[in-house]
C-alpha positions in Angstrom: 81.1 95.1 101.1 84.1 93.8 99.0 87.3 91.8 100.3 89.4 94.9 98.0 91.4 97.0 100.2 90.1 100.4 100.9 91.6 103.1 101.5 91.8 104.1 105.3 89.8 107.4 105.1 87.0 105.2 103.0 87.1 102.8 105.7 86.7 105.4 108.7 83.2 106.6 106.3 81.9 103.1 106.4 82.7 102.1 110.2 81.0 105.8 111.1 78.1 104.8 108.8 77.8 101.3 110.4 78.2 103.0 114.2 75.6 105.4 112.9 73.0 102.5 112.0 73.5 100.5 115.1 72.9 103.4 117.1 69.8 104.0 115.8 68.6 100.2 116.6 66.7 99.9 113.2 67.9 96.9 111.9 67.5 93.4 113.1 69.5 91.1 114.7 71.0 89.3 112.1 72.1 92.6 109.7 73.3 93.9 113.3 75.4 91.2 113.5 76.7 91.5 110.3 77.1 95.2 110.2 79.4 94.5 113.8 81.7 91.7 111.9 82.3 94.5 109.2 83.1 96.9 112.0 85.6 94.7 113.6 87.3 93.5 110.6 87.8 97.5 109.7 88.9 98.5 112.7 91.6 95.8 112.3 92.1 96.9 108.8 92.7 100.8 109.7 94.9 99.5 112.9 97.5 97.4 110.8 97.4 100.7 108.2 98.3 102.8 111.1 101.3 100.0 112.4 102.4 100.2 108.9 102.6 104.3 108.7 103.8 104.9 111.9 106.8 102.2 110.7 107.5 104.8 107.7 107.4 108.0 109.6 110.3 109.4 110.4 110.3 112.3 112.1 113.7 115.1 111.5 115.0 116.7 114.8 116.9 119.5 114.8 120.0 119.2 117.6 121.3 121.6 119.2 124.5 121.7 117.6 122.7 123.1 114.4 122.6 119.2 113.0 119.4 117.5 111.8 118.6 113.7 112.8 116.2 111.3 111.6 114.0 109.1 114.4 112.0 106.8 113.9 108.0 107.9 114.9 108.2 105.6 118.1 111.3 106.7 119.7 110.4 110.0 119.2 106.8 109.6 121.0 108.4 107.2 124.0 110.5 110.6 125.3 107.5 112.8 125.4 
C-alpha cells in the first residue's frame, strides 16, 4: 500500500478486505501483523476525514418564525 491519500470510500474497501483476510486465519503471523498496522493506520485515516467533514457540515434549520439558520453539525447533534 502507498503513503498517497485515499479517498475514504477506497479506504473503507481495503480495511473490509484486510478484516476479510484476518478472519479467515490464512495468512501467517507476520503478513497478519502487517495487514493489522494497515488497518489501524486507516481507521485513523477515515477518523480524521470524518473530524474534518463533520467540521464543514452545516446543517440549515428552519425556525419557527419562518427564518432559516445555519448550525454547525455538532450543536445540532448535542440537542437530540
Amino acid at each position: 500500500m502507498t503513503k498517497k491519500a485515499m479517498s475514504f470510500e477506497s479506504s473503507m474497501e481495503r480495511l473490509e478486505e484486510i478484516l476479510h483476510t484476518l478472519e479467515s486465519g490464512t495468512e501467517d503471523l507476520d503478513t497478519s501483523l502487517k495487514l493489522y498496522e494497515e488497518g489501524i493506520s486507516l481507521v485513523r485515516a477515515c477518523s480524521t476525514q470524518l473530524q474534518k467533514a463533520e467540521q464543514k457540515i452545516k446543517i440549515l434549520q428552519l425556525q419557527s418564525d419562518g427564518s432559516v439558520v445555519l448550525e454547525d453539525f455538532g450543536k445540532t447533534e448535542e440537542k437530540a
